[in-house]
N, C-alpha and C positions, 0 to 999 in steps of 0.2 A: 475349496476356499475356506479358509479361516472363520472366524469371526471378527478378529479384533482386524485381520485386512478388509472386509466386508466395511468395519466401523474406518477406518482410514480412508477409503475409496470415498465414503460417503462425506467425511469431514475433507478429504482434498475436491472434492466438487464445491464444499458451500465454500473455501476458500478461493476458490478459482470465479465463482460468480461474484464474493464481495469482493473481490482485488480489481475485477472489471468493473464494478458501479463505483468502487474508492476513485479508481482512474477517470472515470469519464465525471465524475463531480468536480475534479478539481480545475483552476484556473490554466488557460494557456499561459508560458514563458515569457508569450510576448510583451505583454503587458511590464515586463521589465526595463524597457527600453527607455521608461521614465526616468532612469538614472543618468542620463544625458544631457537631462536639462536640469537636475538638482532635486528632480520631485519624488528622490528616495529616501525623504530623512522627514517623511510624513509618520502616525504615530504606529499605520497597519505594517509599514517597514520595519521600524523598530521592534516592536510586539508582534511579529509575525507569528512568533510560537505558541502564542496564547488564544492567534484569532482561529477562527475556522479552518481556514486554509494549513495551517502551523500542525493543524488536530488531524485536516486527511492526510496530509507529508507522514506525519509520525505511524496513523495505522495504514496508509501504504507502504513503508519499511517494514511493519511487523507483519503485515503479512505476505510481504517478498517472503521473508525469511523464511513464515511457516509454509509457504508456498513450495522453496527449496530443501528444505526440512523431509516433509511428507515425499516432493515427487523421489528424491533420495533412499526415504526406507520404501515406499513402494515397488522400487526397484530391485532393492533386495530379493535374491530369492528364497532365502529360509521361512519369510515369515508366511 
């Protein structure tokens, strides 16, 4: 085995455990049901992107991606 697959094996494990702690911080869906009764035009509705929640959304996409990325050349069998 390689080195630099050695270094990827190791960087797709620490992506696979923060893609699990990203996932389980972030809020249930259900919680959206308030748009039913008008109560989504509060200011964390608006500004969702700026708040907490806006910040896990965006690095759990980035690390979907590099999650997909990695298991991809992993699979490779040249390297």
């Amino acid at each position: 085995m390689s080195a630099i697959r050695i270094v990827l094996y190791i960087v797709f494990m620490i992506v696979c455990v923060s893609l699990t702690f990203i996932v389980l911080l972030q809020e249930g869906k259900s919680a959206g049901l308030g748009a039913i009764s008008g109560m989504a035009d509060t200011y964390w509705g608006k500004n969702k992107g700026r708040s907490m929640e806006g910040k896990l959304q965006k690095i759990t996409v980035a690390l979907c991606v590099l999650f997909m990325v990695l298991a991809l050349v992993l699979n490779i069998k040249a390297i």
